[in-house]
C-alpha positions as a Markdown table, in Angstrom:
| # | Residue | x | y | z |
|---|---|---|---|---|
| 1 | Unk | 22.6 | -22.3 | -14.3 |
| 2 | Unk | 18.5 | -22.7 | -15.0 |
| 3 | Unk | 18.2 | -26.9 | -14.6 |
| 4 | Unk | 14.6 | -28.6 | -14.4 |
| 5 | Unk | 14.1 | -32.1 | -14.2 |
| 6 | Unk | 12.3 | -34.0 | -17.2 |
| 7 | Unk | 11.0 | -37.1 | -18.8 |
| 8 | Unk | 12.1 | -37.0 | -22.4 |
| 9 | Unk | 10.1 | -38.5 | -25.1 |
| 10 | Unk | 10.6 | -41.0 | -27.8 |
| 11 | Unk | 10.4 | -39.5 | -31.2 |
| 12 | Unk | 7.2 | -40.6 | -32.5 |
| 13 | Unk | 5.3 | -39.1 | -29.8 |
| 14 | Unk | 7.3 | -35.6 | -30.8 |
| 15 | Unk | 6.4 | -35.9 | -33.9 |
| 16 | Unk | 3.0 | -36.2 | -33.1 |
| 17 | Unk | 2.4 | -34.1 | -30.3 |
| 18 | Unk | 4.6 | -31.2 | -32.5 |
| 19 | Unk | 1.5 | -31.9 | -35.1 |
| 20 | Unk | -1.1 | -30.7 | -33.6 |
| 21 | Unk | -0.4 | -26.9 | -33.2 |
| 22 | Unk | -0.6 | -26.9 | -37.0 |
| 23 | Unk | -4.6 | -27.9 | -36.8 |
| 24 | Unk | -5.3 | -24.8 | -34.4 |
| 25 | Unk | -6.0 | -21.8 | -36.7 |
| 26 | Unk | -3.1 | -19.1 | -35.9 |
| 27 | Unk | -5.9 | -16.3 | -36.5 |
| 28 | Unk | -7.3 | -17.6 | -33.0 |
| 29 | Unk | -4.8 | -16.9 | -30.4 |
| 30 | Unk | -1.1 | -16.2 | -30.4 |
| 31 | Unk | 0.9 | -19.3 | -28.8 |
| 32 | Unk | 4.3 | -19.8 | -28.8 |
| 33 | Unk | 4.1 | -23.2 | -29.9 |
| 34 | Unk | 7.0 | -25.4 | -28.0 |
| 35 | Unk | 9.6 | -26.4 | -30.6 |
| 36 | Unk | 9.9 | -30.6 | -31.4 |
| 37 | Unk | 13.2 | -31.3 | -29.8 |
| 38 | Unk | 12.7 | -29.1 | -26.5 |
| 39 | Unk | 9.0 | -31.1 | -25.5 |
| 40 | Unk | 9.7 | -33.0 | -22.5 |
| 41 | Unk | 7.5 | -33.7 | -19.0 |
| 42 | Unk | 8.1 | -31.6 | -16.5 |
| 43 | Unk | 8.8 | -33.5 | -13.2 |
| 44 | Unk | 9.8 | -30.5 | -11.1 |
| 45 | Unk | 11.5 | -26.9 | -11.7 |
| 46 | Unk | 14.5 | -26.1 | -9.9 |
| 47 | Unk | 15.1 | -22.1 | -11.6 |
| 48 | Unk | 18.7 | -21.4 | -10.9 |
| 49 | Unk | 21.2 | -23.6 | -9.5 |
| 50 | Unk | 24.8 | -23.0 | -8.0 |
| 51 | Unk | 27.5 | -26.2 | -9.1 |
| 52 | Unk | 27.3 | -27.2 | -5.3 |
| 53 | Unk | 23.8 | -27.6 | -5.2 |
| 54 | Unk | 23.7 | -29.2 | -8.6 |
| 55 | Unk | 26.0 | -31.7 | -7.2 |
| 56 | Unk | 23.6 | -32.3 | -4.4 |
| 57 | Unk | 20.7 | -33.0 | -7.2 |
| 58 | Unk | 22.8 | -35.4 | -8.9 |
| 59 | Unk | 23.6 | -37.4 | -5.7 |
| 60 | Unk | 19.7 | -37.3 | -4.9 |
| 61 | Unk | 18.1 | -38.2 | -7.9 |
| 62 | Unk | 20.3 | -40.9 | -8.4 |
| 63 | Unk | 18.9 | -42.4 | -5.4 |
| 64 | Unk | 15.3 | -42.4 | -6.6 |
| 65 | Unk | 13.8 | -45.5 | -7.4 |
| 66 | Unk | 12.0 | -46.1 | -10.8 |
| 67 | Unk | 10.0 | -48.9 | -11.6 |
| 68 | Unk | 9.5 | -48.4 | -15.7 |
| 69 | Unk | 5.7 | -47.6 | -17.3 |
| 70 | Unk | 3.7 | -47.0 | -19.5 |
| 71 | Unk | 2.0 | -43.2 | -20.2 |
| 72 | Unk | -0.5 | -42.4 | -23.3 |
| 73 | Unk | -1.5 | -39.1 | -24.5 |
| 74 | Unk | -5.3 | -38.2 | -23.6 |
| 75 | Unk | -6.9 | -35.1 | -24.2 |
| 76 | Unk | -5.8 | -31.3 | -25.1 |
| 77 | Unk | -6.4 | -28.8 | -22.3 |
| 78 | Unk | -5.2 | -25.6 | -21.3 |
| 79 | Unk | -4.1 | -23.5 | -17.4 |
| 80 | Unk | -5.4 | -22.2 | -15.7 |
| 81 | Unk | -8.8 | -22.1 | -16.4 |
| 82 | Unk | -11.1 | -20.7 | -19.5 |
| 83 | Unk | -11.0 | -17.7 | -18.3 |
| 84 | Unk | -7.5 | -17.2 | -18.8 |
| 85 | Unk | -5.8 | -19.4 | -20.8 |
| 86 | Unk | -2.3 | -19.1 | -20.2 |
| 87 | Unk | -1.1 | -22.5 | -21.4 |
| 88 | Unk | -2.3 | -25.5 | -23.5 |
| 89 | Unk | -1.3 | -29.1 | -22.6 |
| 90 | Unk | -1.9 | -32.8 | -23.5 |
| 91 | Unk | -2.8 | -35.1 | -20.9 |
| 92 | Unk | -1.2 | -38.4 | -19.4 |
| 93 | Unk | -2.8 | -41.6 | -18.3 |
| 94 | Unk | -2.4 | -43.3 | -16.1 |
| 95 | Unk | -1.5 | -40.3 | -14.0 |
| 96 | Unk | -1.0 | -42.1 | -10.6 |
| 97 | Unk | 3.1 | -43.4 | -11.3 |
| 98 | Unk | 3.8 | -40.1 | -13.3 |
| 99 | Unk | 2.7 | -38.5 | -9.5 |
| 100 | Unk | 4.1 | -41.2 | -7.9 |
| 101 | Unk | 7.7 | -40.0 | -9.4 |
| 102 | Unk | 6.9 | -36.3 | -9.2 |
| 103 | Unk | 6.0 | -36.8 | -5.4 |
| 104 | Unk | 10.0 | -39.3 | -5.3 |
| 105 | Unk | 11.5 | -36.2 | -7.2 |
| 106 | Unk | 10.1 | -33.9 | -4.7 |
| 107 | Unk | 11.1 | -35.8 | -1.5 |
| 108 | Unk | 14.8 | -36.3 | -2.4 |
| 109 | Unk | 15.2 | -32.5 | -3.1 |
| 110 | Unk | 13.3 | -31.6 | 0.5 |
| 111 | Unk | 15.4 | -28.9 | 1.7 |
| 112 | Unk | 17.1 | -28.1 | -1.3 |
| 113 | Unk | 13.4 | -26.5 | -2.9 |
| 114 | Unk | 10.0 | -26.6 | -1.8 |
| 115 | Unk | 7.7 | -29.0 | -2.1 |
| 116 | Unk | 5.5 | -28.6 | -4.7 |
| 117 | Unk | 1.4 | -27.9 | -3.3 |
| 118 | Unk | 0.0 | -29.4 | -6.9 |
| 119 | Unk | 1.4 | -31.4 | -10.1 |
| 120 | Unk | -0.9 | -32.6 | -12.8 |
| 121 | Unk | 0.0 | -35.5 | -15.4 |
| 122 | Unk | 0.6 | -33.6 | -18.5 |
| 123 | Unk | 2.9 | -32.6 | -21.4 |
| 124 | Unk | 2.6 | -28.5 | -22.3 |
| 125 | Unk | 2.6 | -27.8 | -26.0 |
| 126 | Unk | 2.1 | -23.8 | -25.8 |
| 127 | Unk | 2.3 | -20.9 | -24.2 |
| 128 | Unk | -1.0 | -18.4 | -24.9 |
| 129 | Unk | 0.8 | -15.0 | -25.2 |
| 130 | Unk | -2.7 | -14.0 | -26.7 |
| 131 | Unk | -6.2 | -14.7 | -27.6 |
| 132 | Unk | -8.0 | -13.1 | -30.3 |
| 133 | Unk | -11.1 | -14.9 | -31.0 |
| 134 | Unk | -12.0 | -17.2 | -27.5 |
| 135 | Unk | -15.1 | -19.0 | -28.1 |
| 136 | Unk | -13.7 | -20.5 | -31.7 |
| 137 | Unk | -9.8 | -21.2 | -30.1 |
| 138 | Unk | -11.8 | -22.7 | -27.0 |
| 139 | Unk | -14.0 | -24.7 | -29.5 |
| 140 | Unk | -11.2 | -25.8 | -31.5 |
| 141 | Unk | -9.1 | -27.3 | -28.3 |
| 142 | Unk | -12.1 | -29.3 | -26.8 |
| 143 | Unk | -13.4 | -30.7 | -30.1 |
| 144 | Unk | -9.2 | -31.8 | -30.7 |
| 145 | Unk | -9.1 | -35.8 | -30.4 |
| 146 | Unk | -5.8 | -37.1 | -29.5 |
| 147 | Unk | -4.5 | -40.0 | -30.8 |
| 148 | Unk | -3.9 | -42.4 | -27.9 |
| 149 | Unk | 0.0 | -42.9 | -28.3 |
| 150 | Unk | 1.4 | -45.1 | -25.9 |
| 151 | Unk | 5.4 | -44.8 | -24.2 |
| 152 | Unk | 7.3 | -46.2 | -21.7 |
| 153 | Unk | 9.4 | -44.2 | -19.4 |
| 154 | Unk | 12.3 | -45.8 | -18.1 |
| 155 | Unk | 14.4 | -43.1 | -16.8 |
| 156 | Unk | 14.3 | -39.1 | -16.4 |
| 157 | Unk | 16.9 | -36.7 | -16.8 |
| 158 | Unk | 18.2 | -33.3 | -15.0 |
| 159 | Unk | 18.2 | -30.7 | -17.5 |
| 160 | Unk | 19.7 | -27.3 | -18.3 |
| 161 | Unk | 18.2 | -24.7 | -20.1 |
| 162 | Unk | 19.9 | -21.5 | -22.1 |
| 163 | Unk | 18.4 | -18.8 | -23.3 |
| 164 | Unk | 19.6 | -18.4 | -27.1 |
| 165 | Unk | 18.6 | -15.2 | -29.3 |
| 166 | Unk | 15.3 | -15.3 | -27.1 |
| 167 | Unk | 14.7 | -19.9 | -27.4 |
| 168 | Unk | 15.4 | -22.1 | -24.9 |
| 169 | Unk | 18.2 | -24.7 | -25.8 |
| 170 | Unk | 17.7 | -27.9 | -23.3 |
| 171 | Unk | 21.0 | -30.1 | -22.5 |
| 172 | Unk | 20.9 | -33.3 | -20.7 |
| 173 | Unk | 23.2 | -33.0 | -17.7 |
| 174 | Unk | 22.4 | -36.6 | -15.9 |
| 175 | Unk | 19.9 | -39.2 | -16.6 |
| 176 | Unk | 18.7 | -41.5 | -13.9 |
C-alpha cells in the first residue's frame, strides 16, 4: 500500500488555505488544486509499503517524541524555482520544530528508507500541470498576502493513500 506520513490540520486552516486557489485566475496556469479534506504536511514519503514493513513504521513512530507547537501560515510560494513552477505552497513558521520532527521521522525509519538530503517547512496547495500566462500567474502568487493563521500540532499521523477514478483518498492508519 502507498503510506506517507502527515501532520493533519484543524479545519479552519483548511478552510482557508482551500480559499485561496479561488483568487488565482484559472486563465493563468492549470493547477490541480489539492481538494479541502486531503491537505495535510508532509513529514516524509514512504511510496509503497509491504504489511511487514508497515508494522515496523508503526513500532518506530510510536517511539518519536513530540513536544506540541505552534505553526502559522506565511507566505505563498511555488518549486522549484520560477523557471519551472511545478508546485505552489504556503509557508510555515517557525520552521525549526517542524524540521526538528521531519529530521525524528527520518531517524526512526533509517534503514527502512533513506534519509531525506532537504525538507522545507511548508503545506502544498497545487500541482502546476501548466502555465499559460507566467509573468501575471507569477505576479499574482508573490503579491498573495496570507493571513497569519496560527495551529498547534500535537500529534502526526501515518497515512494511506488510494487512487480513486484518478483522486487520491487519504486514510489515517495510526496517529502518534
Amino acid at each position: 500500500m502507498r503510506v506517507f506520513i502527515a501532520v493533519d490540520l484543524p479545519e479552519n486552516v483548511k478552510d482557508y488555505v482551500y480559499s485561496l486557489h479561488k483568487l488565482i485566475d484559472s486563465k493563468l496556469a492549470y493547477v490541480n488544486w489539492i481538494s479541502r479534506e486531503n491537505l495535510h504536511v508532509t513529514l516524509k514519503f514512504l511510496g509503497e509499503v509491504d504489511r511487514c514493513t508497515l508494522g515496523m513504521v508503526k513500532e518506530r513512530m510510536a517511539s518519536v517524541k513530540l513536544k506540541p507547537f505552534k505553526l502559522k501560515l506565511t507566505k505563498i510560494g511555488y518549486f522549484p524555482s520560477a523557471s519551472s513552477i511545478r508546485a505552489v505552497w504556503v509557508g510555515l513558521e517557525p520552521a525549526e520544530q517542524l524540521i526538528d520532527l521531519h529530521q525524528k521521522v527520518d531517524l526512526e525509519l533509517m534503514g527502512l528508507f533513506q534519509l531525506e538530503k532537504q525538507f522545507s517547512a511548508h503545506l502544498t496547495i497545487g500541482r502546476v500541470k501548466s502555465v499559460e500566462k507566467k509573468k501575471e500567474f507569477m505576479e499574482k502568487l508573490d503579491s498573495m498576502k496570507i493571513e497569519p493563521l496560527e495551529f498547534e500540532v500535537n500529534n502526526f499521523k501515518l497515512m494511506k493513500s488510494d487512487l480513486q477514478k484518478g483522486r487520491p483518498i487519504y486514510e489515517e492508519i495510526a496517529v502518534f
